[in-house]
C-alpha positions in Angstrom: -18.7 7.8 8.3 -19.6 4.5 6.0 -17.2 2.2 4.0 -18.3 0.7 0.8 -17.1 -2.9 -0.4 -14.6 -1.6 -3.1 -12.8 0.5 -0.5 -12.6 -2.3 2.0 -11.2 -4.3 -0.4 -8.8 -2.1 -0.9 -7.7 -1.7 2.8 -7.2 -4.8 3.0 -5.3 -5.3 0.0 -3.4 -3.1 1.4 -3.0 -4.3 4.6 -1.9 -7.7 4.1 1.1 -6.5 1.4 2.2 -4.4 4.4 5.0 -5.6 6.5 5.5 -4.0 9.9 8.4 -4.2 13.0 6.8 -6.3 15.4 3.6 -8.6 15.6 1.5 -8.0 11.9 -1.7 -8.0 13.8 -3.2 -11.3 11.5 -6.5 -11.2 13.4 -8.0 -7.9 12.4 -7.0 -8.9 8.7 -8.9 -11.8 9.0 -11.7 -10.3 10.5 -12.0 -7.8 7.4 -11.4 -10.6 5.0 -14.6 -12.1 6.5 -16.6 -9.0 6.3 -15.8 -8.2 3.3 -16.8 -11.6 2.2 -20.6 -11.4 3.6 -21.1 -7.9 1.6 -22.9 -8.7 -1.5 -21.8 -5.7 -4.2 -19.4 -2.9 -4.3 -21.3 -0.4 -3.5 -22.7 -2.2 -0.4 -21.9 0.0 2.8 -21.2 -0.4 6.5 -20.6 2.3 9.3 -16.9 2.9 9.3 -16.4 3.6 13.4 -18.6 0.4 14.1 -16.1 -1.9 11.8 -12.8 -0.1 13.6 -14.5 -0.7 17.2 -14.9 -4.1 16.2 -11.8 -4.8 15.5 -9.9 -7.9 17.4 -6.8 -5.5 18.0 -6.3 -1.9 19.0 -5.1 -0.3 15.4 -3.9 3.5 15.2 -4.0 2.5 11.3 -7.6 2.6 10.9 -8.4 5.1 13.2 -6.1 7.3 11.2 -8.0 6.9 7.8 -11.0 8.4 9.5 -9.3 11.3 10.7 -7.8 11.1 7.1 -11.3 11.6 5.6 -13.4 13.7 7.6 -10.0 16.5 7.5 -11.2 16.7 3.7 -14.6 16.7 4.4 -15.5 13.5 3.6 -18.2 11.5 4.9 -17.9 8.1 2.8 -14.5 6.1 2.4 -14.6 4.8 -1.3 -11.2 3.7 -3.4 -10.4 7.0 -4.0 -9.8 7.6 -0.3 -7.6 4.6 0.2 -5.8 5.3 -3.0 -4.9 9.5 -1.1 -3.9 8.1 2.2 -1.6 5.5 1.4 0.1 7.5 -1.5 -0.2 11.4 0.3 2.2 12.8 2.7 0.7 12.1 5.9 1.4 8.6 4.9 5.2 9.6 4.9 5.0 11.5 8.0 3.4 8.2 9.8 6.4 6.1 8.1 9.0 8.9 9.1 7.8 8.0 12.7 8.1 4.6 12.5 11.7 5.2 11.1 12.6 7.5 14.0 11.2 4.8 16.5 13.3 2.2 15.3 16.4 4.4 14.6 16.9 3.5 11.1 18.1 6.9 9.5 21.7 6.2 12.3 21.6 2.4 12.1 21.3 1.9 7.8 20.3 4.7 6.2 19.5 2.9 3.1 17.2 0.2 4.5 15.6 3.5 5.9 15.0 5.2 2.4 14.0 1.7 0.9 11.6 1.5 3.9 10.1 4.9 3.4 9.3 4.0 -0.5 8.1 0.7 0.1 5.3 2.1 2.3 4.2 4.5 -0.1 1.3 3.6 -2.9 3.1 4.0 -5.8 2.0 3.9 -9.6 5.0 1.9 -12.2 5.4 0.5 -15.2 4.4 -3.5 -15.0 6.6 -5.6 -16.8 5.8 -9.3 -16.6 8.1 -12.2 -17.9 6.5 -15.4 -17.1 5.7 -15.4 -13.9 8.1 -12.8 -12.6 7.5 -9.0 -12.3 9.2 -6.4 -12.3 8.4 -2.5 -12.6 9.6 0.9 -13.1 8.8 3.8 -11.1 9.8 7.2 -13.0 8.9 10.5 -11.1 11.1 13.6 -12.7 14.0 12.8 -12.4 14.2 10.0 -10.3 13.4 5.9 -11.3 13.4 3.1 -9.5 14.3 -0.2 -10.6 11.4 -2.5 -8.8 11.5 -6.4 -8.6 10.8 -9.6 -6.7 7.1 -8.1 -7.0 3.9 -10.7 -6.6 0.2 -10.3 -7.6 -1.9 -10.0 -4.4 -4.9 -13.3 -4.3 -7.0 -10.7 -4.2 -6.2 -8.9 -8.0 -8.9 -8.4 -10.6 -7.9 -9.0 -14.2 -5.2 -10.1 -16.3 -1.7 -9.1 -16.1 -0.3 -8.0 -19.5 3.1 -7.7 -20.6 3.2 -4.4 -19.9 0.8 -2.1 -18.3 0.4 0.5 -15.9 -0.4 -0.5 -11.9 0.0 0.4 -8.5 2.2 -1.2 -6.5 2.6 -1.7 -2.2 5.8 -3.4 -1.1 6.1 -6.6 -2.6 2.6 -6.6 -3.7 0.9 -5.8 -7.2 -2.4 -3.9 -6.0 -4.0 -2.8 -8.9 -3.7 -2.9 -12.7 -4.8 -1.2 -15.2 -5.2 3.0 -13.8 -5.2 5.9 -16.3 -2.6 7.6 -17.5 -4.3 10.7 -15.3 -4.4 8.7 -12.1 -1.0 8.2 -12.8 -0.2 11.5 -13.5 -2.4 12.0 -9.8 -0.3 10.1 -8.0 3.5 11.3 -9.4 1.9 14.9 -8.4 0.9 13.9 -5.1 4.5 12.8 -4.1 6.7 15.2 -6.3 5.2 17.4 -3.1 7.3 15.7 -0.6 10.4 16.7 -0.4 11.6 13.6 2.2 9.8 10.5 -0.2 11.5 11.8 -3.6 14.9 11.9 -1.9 14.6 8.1 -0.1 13.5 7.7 -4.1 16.0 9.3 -5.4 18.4 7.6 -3.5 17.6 3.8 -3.5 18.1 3.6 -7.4 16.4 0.2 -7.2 15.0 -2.1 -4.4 14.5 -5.9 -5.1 11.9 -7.3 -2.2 13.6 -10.8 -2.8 16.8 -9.6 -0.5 15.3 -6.5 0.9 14.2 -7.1 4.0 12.5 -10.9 2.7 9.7 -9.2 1.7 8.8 -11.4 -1.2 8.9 -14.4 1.0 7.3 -12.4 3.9 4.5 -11.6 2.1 3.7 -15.2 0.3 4.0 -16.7 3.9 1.8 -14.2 5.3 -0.9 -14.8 2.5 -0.9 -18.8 3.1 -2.2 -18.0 6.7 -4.9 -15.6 5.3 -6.4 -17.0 1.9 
């Protein structure tokens, strides 16, 4: 199994707009910021199971995208892997777990269903005003109302007005996808029945109060970049 540039780029992106009950595990982010720094081009590769062995910290995370891939018969991790197992249902599945271990669904149900759609990779309508964001995610009949949002450090290309991106938490991750990648990705998780009710039922989520994400997330990039 290899890894090219793009996609590592990617996981990481993803990783670090990611917040987590207990100890973020900051040394195996750094360790793929620095590897990702001495690959030269996009399409540059590196064997996938060496890069998870070397790893600082033990992470079921990375271990799981493997398994992710080679279930689907894939051999090389690119964008379009990243992209399926952040947004897909086993990616609600591993977020239901982490819900059941912290007993969320009987101690606030709502952070719960907030919790549940902030860990999903979801595609929205960008709206930018300044230097605040703010989005729109629209999936049948449910929308969510989206703000307190930043652009990760890592972001290629200009932010318009408006535009269609991808969103993780707090965190802007990409700008710019088709209208049939977003069509991809409202398809992917019209399928599951538990991430379109927590949807459904949140209305809106604003990462300034929930949770301090927003300020979460710009502390955790000052230690990173």
């Amino acid at each position: 199994m290899i890894i090219n540039k793009g996609a590592l780029e990617k996981l990481v992106i993803l990783n670090t707009s990611c917040r987590v009950f207990g100890e973020k595990k900051a040394d195996n982010t750094r360790y793929l910021i620095d590897v990702v720094k001495r690959m030269e081009n996009s399409q540059e590769t590196l064997d996938y199971a060496e890069l998870v062995r070397n790893l600082p910290q033990k992470s079921f995370t990375y271990k799981a995208l493997e398994v992710f891939a080679r279930m689907r018969g894939w051999e090389k991790i690119h964008s379009g892997i990243i992209h399926s197992f952040f947004s897909e249902q086993e990616h609600v599945d591993f977020t239901l777990d982490q819900i059941a271990a912290q007993e969320l669904r009987k101690r606030n149900p709502k952070f719960a269903d907030k919790f549940l759609f902030s860990h999903l990779l979801v595609p929205v309508t960008l709206y930018r005003d300044g230097e605040e964001f703010r989005a729109s995610y629209v999936n049948g009949k449910v929308h969510v109302a989206i703000n307190g949002l930043l652009p990760h450090p890592w972001l290629k290309g200009d932010i318009p007005k408006k535009g269609v991106a991808l969103i993780h938490f707090a965190t802007i991750v990409e700008i710019g996808i088709s209208n049939q990648t977003r069509r991809l990705f409202k398809d992917r998780q019209a399928k599951s029945k538990e991430f379109m009710e927590a949807a459904g039922a949140i209305k809106e989520i604003d990462y300034r109060s929930f949770w301090n994400v927003h300020e979460w997330t710009k502390d955790f990039w000052k230690c990173l970049f």
